[in-house]
N, C-alpha and C positions, 0 to 999 in steps of 0.2 A: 730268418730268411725272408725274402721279398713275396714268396707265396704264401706266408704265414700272415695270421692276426696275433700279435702278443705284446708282450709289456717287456717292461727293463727289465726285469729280473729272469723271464722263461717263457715255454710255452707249455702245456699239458694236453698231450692228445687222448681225449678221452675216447672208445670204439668199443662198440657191444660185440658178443660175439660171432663171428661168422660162420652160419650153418653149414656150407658149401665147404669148407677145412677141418671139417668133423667128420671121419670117417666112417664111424661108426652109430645109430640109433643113442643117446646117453639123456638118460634120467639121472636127477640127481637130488637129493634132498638133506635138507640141515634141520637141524633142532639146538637150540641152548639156552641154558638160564641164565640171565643177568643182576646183579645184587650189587649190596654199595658196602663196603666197610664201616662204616659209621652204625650205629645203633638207630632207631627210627629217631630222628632231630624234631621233626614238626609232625604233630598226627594231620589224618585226613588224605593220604596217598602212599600209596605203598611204596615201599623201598626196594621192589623187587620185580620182574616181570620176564615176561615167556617169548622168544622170538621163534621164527620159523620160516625155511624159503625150499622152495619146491622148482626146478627146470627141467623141460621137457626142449631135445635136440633133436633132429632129424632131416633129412633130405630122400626126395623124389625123383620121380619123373626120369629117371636113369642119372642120378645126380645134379640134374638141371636146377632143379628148385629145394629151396631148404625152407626147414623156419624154428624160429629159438623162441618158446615160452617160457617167462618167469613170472612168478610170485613173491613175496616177501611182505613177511609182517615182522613187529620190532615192537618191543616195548623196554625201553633203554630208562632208569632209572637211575638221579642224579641227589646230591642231598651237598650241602654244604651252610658254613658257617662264614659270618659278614657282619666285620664291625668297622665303622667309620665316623672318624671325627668329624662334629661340624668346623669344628675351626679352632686355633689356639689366641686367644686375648692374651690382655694385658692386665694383672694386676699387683694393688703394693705401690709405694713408693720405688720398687726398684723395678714396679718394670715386669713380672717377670712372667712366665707364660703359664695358662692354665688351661684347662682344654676348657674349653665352651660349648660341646653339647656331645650325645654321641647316639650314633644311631648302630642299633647289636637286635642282628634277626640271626634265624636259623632258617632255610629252606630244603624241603623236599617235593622232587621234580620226578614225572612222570609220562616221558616222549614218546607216544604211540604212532606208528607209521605202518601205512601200507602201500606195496608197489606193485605196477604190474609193469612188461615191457615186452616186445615182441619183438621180433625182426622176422621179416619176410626178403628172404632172398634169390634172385634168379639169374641165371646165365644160360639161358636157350642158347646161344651156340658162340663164336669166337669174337662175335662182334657186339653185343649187347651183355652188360654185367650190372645187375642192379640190386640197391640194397636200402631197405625203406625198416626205419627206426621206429617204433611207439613206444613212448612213453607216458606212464599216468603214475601220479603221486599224490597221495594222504596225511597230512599231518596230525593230529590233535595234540596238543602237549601242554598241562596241567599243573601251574606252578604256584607251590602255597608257601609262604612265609608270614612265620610268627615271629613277633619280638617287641622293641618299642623303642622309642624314641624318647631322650633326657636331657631336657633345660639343666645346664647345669650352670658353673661361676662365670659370673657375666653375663653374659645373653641371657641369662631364665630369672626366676623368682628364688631358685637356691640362693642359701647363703652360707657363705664360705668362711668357716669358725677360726679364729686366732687359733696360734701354735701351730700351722701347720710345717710340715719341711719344704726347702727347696734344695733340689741338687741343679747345678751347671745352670743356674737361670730357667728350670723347669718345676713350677710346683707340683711335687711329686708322692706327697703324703698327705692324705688332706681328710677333712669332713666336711660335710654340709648337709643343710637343715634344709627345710620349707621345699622339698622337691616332688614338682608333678608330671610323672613319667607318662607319656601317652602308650599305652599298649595298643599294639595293631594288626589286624589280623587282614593278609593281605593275599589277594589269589590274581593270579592273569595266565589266561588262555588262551591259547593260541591255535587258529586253525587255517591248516593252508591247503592250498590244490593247484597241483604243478601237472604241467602237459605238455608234451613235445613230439615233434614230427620231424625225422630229417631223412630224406631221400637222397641216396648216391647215387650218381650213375653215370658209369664208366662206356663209351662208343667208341669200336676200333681199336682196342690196346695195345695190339698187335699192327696195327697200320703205319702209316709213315703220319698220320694226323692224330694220333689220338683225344679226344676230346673227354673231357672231365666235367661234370655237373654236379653243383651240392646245393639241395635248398633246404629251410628247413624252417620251423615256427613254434613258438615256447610262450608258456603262458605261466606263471607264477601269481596268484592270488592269498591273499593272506587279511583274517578278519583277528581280530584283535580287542581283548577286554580286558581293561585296566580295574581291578574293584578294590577300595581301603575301607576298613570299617575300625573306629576305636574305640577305646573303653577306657575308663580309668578312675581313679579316687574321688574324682570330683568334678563339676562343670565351670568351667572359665577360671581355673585357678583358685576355686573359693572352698575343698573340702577343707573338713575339720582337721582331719589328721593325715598331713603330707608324710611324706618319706623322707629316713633321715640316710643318707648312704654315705659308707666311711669308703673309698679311691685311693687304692697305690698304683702307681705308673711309671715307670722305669723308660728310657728315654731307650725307646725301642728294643729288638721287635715286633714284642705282644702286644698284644693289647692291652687296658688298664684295666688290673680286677675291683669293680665295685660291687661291694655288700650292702645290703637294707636289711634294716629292721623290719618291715615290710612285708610281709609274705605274699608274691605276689602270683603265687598259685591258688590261694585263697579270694575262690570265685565271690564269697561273701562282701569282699569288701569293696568290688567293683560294678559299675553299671556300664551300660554304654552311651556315648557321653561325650563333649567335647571338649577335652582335663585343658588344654590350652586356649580356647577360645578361637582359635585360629578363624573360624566360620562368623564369629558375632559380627562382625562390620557388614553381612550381608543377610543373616539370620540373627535378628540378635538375642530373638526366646531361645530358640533351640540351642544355637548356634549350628555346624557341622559334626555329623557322627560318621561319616565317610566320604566317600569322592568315587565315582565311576566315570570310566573313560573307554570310547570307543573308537579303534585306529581301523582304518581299512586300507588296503595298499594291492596297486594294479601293478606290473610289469610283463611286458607284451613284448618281444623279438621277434623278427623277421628276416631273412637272408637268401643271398642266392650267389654262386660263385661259377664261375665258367671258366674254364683254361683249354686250351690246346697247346699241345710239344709236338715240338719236330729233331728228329734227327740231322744233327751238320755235319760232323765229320769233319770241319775247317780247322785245321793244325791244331790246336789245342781243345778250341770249343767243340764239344760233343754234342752238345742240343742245347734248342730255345726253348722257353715256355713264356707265353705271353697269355694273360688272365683280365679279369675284375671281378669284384666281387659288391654288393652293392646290401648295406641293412639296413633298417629300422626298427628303433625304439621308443616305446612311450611307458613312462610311471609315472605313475600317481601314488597320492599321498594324501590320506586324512583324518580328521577326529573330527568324531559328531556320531549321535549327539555326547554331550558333555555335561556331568552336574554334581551337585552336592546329594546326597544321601543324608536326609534329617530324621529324629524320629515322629512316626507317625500319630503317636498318641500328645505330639504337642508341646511336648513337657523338656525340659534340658536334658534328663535323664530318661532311661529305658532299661527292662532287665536283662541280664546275659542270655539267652539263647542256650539250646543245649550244649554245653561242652563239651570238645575231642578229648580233652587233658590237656598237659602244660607243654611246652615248648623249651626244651634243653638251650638252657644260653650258660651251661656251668663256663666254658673256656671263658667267660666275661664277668665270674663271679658266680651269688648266690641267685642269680634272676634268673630265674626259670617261670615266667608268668604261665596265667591262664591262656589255651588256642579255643577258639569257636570258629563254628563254619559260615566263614562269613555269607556265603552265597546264600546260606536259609536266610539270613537277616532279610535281604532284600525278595527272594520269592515267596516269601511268607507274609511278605510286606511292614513287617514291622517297622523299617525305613522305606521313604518315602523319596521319590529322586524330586528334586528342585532344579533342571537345566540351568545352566550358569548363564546367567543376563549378561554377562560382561565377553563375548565371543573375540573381543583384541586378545583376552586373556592367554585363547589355546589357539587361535588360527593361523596365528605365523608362520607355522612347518606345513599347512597347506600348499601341494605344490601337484602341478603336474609340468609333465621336461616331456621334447620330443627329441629327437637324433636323428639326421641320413647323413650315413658316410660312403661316399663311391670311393672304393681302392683299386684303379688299373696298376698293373704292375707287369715285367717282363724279369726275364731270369734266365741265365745258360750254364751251362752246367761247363766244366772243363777238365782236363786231364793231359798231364804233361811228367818231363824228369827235369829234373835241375842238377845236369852233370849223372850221377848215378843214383841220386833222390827220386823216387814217386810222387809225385804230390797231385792231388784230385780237389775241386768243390764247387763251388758256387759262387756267380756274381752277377748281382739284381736290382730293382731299383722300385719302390714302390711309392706315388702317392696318395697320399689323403684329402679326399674332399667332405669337409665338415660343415653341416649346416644344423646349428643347435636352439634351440626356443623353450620358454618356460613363461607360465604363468601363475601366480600365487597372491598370495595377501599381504598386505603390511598391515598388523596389528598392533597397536599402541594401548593394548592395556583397556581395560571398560568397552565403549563401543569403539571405541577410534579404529575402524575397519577401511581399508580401499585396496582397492584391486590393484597390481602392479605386475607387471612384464618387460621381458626383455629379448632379444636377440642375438646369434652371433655365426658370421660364418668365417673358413678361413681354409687355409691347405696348406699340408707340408711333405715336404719330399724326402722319402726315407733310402739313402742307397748302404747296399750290404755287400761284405764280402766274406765269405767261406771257405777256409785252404785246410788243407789236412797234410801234413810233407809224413811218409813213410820212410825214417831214417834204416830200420829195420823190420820182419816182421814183427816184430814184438815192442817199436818205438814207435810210438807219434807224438807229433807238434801240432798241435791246431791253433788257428789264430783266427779270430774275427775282428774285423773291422765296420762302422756303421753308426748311422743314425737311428735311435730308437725311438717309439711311443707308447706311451700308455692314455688310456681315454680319464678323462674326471672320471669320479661316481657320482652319477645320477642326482642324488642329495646334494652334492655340493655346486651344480648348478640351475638350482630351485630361485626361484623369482621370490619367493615368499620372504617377510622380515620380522621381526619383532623388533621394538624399538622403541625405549624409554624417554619420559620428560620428566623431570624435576622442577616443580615450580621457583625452589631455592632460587635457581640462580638464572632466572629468567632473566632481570636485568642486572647479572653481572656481565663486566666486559674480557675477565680472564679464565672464568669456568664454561663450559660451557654445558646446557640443560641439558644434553641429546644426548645421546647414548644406544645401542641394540649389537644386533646381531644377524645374520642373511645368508643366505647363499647368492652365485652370481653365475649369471647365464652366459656371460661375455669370458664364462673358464675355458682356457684353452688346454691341452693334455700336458701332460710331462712328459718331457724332449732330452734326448741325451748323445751326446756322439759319444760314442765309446771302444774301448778295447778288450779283447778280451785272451790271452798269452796259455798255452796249455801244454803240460809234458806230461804223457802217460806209456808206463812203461807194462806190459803185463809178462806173470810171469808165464813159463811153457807147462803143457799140460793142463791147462785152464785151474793154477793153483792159486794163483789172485793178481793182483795189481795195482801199483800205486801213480797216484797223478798231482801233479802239483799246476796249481792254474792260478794269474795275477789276473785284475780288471781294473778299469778305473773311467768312471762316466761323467763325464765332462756334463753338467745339468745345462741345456741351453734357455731349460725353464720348467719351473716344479711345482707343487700347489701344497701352501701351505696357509693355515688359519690364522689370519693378519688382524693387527688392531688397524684397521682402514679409515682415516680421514674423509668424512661422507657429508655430502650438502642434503640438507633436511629442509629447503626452501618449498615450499608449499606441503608441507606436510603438516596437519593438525596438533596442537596443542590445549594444554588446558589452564595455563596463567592466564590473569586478566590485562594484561597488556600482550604484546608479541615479544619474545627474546628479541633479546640484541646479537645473540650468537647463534648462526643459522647453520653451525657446523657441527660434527660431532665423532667419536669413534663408533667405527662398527666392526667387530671380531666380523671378518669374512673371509672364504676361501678365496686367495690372489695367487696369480703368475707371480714367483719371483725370477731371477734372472740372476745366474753363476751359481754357482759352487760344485763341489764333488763327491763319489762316492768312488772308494778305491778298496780293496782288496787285497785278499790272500788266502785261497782255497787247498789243504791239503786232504786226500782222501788214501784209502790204503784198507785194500782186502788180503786176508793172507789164511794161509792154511796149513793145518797141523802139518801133513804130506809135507809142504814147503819148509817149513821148519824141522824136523824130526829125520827127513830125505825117506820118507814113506813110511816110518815104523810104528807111530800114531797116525790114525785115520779118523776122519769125520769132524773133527771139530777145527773151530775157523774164529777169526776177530776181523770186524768193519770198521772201520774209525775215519770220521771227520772234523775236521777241525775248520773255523771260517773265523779271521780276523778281517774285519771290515771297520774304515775310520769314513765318516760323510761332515761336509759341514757346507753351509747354506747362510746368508746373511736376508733374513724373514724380517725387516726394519727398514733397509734400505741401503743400497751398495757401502756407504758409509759406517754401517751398523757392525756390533760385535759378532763374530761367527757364532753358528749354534749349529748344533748337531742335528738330524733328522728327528723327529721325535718316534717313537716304537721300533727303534733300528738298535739293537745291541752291537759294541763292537765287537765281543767274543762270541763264538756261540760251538759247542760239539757233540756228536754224538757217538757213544761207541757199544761195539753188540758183539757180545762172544755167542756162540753158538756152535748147537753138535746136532748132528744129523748124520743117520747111520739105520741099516737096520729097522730102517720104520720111526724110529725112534724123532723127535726132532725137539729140543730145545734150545730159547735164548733168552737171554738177558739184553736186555739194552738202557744206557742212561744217555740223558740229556741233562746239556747244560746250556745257562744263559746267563750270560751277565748283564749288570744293571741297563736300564736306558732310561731316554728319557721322554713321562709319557706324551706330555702335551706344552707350549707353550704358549701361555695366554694372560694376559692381565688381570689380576683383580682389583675390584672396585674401582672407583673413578677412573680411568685411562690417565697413563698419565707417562708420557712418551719417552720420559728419560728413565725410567726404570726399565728400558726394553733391553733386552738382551744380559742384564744384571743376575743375581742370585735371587731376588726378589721377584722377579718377572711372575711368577704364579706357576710356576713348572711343578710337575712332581715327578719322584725320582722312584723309579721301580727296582728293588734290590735284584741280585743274584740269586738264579734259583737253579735247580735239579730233578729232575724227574726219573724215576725208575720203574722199567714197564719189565715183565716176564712172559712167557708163552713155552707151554710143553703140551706134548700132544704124540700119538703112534697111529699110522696106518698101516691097516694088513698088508703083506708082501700079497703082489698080483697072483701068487703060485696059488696063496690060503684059500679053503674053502670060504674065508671072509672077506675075498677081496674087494676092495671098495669101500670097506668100514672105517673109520677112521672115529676117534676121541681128543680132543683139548681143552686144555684148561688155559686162561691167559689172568693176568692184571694187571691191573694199570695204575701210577701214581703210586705205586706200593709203600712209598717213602711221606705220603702226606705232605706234600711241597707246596708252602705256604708263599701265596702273589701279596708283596708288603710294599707301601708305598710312603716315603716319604715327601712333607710340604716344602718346597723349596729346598731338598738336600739337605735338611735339615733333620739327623735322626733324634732330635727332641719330639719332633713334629710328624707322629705320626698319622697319619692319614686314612689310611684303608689298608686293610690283613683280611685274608680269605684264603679259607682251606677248603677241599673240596672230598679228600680223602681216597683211599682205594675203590676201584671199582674193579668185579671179576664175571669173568663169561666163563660159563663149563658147557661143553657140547658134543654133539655126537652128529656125523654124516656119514650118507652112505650115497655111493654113485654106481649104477649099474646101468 
C-alpha cells in the first residue's frame, strides 16, 4: 500500500501490547529449560541454559492511562557440526579430482539475552490517544569451536601413495603420508546493545481530519572478538613424525571419513605452534600461533511519519489519506585493532595450556583432537599480540553509509458493486526521495591504504492498487496491481574495496594485474512492477479455508554481486614499471536491469469438524505449498539466464494439529528444495565462463525440517487457572544444510548439522 514502507515480498507489522484493550489488571510469568540433542561436541560452554520472562499490565486514571512492563532473560544454546572442503585439484595423468584440503570443527554456542520493554499509554479523552514504546536489549553470546584444518593432496605437504581408487573421476580411496594438521581452538563473542523509542499519536479520530503521528529512534550497537590460537605436531612443517591418514569419500552427501594413526587427543605430542608456517613471512622465529580480530559496528535510525484522512463520500471514493514520512540512517563498520598472537617466551613452540578435553569430530572419522581454552592463552599472556603492520590487509570492509529517504504519498480508499459484486480497496501513489553517501578505504594489501567515497541520489515513483471483489460471503478475489521497492543493505553500498595486484602480468597486454572486490554507493533499490491474482474461499463456521494466489514481478532492477569491469587508473601498485593494463574485475554489488520472478501460492486450512461433518473434533491440517521460477541475466542483457541465487523454486509447509480440552499439540515439516547459493567467479576473472557450470556457484541440496510442540492449559473453571506446561523441539529430524561445487555432487563443499534442540516450560498468568 502507498502508506506502508515494505519490500517485494511483504510487510510485517510488528506492535507491542496495548494496555488501554486489557481489561483487566494481568501478571504474567514463564520459566523454561532449553537443551540441544547432541551430546556436549566442544567443552568450555554449556549445552544447556535457563530462560525466564515476567509482564505486569494494567490501566488507571478511570481507564485513561495504561502501561505494559516486561522482562526477559534467554539463555538459548546451539552446538553443531561443520566440515568444508578447501577445494578439489587435479591429479594423475587422468586428471582426476582429489579434495585438497579440508577444514572439520565442532561448535558449541551459548546466546544469553536480556530485554526490558515498556509501553506507556494514554487517551485523556476522545481527541488525544497516545502510545510511547521502550525498548532496551542485551546480547552476550559465546561461541567456541574445536577442530583443525588439513593440507592434504596437492595444495599441502601430504603425499598421496600409489594404488589408490578412483570412482566416476573422484579419488575416492586413498592414503597419504607426511601430514600436518593445524589443530584450532577458536572462540568469538559477541556483545550487543539495542535501543528503541517509538511514540504514536493519534489527534481527532473521530473528526472529519484525523491526524496520525509516528516517530521513533533505534540504536543497535555491536562489539565483536574474533580469537584463533593453534597447536600442532610441529613448527613450519618440520616435526619428526607427521600424520599418516588413510580417506574414503563417496561422491556425496557425507563427508569424507579420515583416520590417523595419530592420536590426536594425546596432549603429549602437541605444542602450540605454527604446524604450517602460515605467520613466518612476517614472524619468521616464531612464526604465528593465533590471529585476534576486533569488529565494531554502529547502526542508528531515525523517523517520523505524519498523515491526515478525510472522509469523501464521492461515488465510489470514501476517503483520502495524504501523508510523508521522512528517516535517517547511519552504519558503521569496523576492525581494529588487528594482530597476530606469537608466543611470548620467543621460541617457535610453547606448551599446551590447561586442557577442557577433546573435541568430538567422530562424524569425520577417528579425529577427535585436544580443545584448550583459548582465551587463558592470551590473559595469561603466554601469547603476545603483534598488530598487523600491513592495515591494506583488513581495512577494506571499513565503511560508514548515510541514507535520507522523504516518502510523500496520497491514497483513497473506495467501495463500490460491479452489477451485484462488492468490491472495496485501495489506490495510492507514493514517492521516494533518496539521497545516499558512503565513505571507506581501499586497501591493497601491505600498506597500500587511501580513502575513497562516493555518492548517489535519485527517486522513484511507486503507484498501488488494492481491490477485493466479494463474489459471496465466503468468496474473495483480491488483486494487486503496482510498482514495488526494496532499499540495498547498507553493506552493499560501502565505499570501501579491497583490491589485488599481481606483479606477473604487469606488462602483459592480455591479463590483466587488477583484481578486488567493493561495495558501491551509487546502489539504487530493487524495483519491480508486479501482480499479484488471489482466490480464497473459506469455509462456514470458521472450519478453514483454502486460497490459491499467482504473481509475477516484472524486476525493472535488482542487485546482484557482479564480476564488474573497473578503471584502477591512479591507484597504487607494486611492480617496478606501471602496468600496461589499468583495468580489472571487481565482484561488486550492481543494478541489473530485466528479468522475473513468477509464481504460485497454494494454502489450505481444514478441520476434522469439516471433514467428519462434526463427529471428530479438535483436530486440524495447515498446508502450503509455493512454486516460484526467477531468472535474471547478472553478465549483461546478452548473457545466459540465471536464477536468483537463495530463492528455491519449491518450498512447503504442513502442520497437523489437535487442540481440545486444554490439550494442544502439533507437528509441523518443512520443505525446501535445492537453490542456488551464490554466483561468483573463481580465480582469475575470466568473462566467458560467466553464466556457465563453472561460474563458481554452489548448489545447496533439498532439505526438510521437523519441528513438534505439545503442551495443556488449566480450563478457566480449574482452581489452576492460568497454569499452563509445554514441551516443543525443533529440527527433530537432524536436517543436514549440504552444498555442492558447481553442481557437481563429486564436489562436495560444505555439510552442517545442527541437530534437535528442545524447550520444556511452565507459565502461569493471573
Amino acid at each position: 500500500q502507498a502508506d506502508l514502507v515494505g519490500g517485494l515480498a511483504g510487510t510485517v507489522d510488528l506492535q507491542t501490547a496495548s494496555p488501554l484493550s486489557i481489561v483487566n489488571r494481568t501478571v504474567a510469568v514463564r520459566a523454561f529449560h532449553n537443551w540441544t540433542g547432541y551430546s556436549q561436541l566442544t567443552p568450555g560452554v554449556k549445552k544447556a541454559g535457563n530462560s525466564y520472562t515476567a509482564s505486569y499490565i494494567d490501566h488507571f486514571a478511570k481507564g485513561t492511562e495504561g502501561i505494559y512492563i516486561g522482562y526477559s532473560h534467554s539463555e538459548t544454546p546451539y552446538q553443531g557440526k561443520q566440515w568444508s572442503a578447501w577445494g578439489y585439484p587435479t591429479t594423475g595423468a587422468a586428471n582426476d579430482l582429489v579434495l585438497g584440503g579440508i577444514r572439520v570443527f565442532s561448535q558449541t554456542e551459548l546466546l544469553k539475552r536480556d530485554g526490558l520493554v515498556g509501553v506507556i499509554e494514554s487517551k485523556p479523552n476522545d481527541f488525544i490517544h497516545s502510545k510511547i514504546d521502550l525498548f532496551y536489549s542485551q546480547f552476550d553470546e559465546n561461541k567456541l569451536l574445536g577442530g583443525m584444518q588439513i593440507p592434504m593432496a596437492v595444495w599441502g605437504n601430504a603425499i598421496l601413495q600409489p594404488g589408490y581408487t578412483v570412482t566416476n573421476g573422484l579419488v575416492s580411496s586413498y592414503t597419504l603420508t607426511n601430514v600436518d594438521p593445524v589443530l584450532e581452538g577458536l572462540v568469538t563473542h559477541w556483545k550487543d546493545h539495542v535501543k528503541s523509542v517509538v511514540w504514536n499519536l493519534d489527534l481527532g479520530p473521530k473528526t472529519d481530519w484525523p491526524i496520525k503521528v509516528q516517530s521513533g529512534w533505534s540504536s543497535a550497537k555491536r562489539k565483536e572478538e574474533v580469537l584463533e590460537t593453534y597447536a600442532g605436531l610441529g613448527f613450519n612443517k618440520t616435526n619428526t613424525n607427521p600424520a599418516t591418514l588413510t580417506v574414503t569419500q563417496a561422491a556425496g552427501p557425507n563427508p569424507a571419513l579420515v583416520n590417523s594413526d595419530t592420536n590426536f587427543g594425546d596432549a603429549s605430542l602437541f605444542s602450540i605452534t605454527d604446524p604450517q608456517g602460515w605467520g613466518v613471512g612476517t614472524l619468521p622465529i616464531t612464526g604465528q600461533e593465533g590471529y585476534i580480530k576486533y569488529f565494531s559496528e554502529s547502526d542508528i535510525a531515525d523517523s517520523v511519519k505524519a498523515s491526515i484522512t478525510h472522509n469523501l463520500n464521492l461515488a465510489i471514493f470514501k476517503s483520502v489519506e495524504v501523508g510523508v514520512s521522512y528517516s535517517e540512517r547511519f552504519k558503521y563498520a569496523a576492525q581494529n585493532p588487528t594482530g597476530y598472537l606469537v608466543n611470548t617466551n620467543g621460541q617457535p613452540t610453547a606448551p599446551l595450556p590447561a586442557l577442557l578435553g577433546t573435541t568430538s569430530l567422530a562424524y569425520a572419522g577417528n579425529l577427535n583432537p585436544i580443545s584448550w581454552d583459548a582465551e587463558q592463552l592470551v590473559t595469561s599472556k603466554a601469547l603476545t599480540l603483534v598488530p598487523n603492520p600491513n592495515p591494506g590487509s583488513y581495512v577494506g570492509d571499513d565503511f560508514k553509509v548515510w541514507e535520507k529517504i522523504t516518502r510523500p504519498y496520497v491514497q483513497t480508499t473506495f467501495k463500490g458493486t460491479i452489477g451485484s459484486i462488492p468490491y472495496e480497496g485501495n489506490l495510492g501513489a507514493k514517492a521516494d526521495f533518496a539521497q545516499q553517501r558512503s565513505t571507506g578505504l581501499s586497501a591493497g594489501g601491505g600498506t597500500l591504504v587511501s580513502p575513497a567515497s562516493a555518492s548517489a541520489s535519485y527517486a522513484n515513483l511507486l503507484p498501488t492498487l488494492n481491490m477485493i471483489l466479494k463474489f459471496t460471503d465466503l468468496d474473495i478475489v483480491r488483486l494487486f496491481l503496482g510498482r514495488e521497492e526494496q532499499r540495498p543493505r547498507m553493506y552493499d553500498m560501502r565505499a570501501s574495496r579491497d583490491y589485488s595486484y599481481n606483479n606477473t602480468y604487469a606488462t602483459s597486454t592480455t591479463i590483466s594485474p587488477w583484481g578486488g572486490s567493493s561495495g558501491n554507493p551509487n546502489l539504487k533499490p530493487w524495483l519491480a512492477d508486479a501482480i499479484d491474482l488471489g482466490y480464497e474461499h473459506y469455509f462456514a463456521d470458521r472450519q478453514g479455508y483454502v486460497s490459491v494466489a499467482l504473481f509475477q514481478k516484472n524486476l525493472k532492477s535488482y542487485i546482484y554481486q557482479q564480476n564488474t569491469l573497473t578503471d584502477f587508473t591512479g591507484y597504487n601498485y607494486t611492480s617496478a614499471q606501471p602496468p600496461l593494463i589499468n583495468q580489472g574485475f571487481t565482484s561488486m554489488y550492481q543494478n541489473g536491469q530485466g528479468g522475473k520472478v513468477r509464481g504460485l501460492e497454494v494454502t489450505a486450512q481444514v478441520t476434522s469438524e469439516l471433514l467428519t461433518g462434526g463427529a471428530v473434533k479438535g483436530f486440524g491440517l495447515t498446508a502450503n505449498g509455493l512454486l516460484v521460477d526467477s531468472n535474471v541475466k547478472p553478465w549483461g542483457p546478452a548473457s545466459t539466464p540465471a536464477p536468483l541465487p537463495n530463492l528455491s523454486k519449491k518450498s512447503g509447509n504442513i502442520t497437523f494439529y489437535y487442540e481440545r480440552y486444554g490439550f494442544s499439540a502439533r507437528v509441523s515439516v518443512h520443505y525446501q528444495s535445492e537453490t542456488r547459493e551464490y554466483i561468483a567467479n573463481l580465480g582469475v576473472p575470466n568473462p566467458s565462463s560467466f553464466g556457465t557450470a563453472n561460474d563458481g556457484y554452489a548448489t545447496e541440496t533439498p532439505f526438510h525440517t521437523i519441528d513438534a510442540q505439545i503442551g495443556y492449559e488449566f480450563d478457566k473453571k480449574s482452581a489452576l487457572k492460568g497454569l499452563a506446561f509445554y514441551l516443543e523441539g525443533r529440527n527433530l529430524n537432524d536436517a543436514a544444510l549440504i552444498q555442492y561445487n558447481n553442481g557437481d555432487t563429486r564436489q562436495l563443499m560444505n555439510w552442517q548439522k545442527y541437530g534437535a534442540s528442545y524447550s520444556a516450560g511452565v507459565s502461569y498468568k493471573f
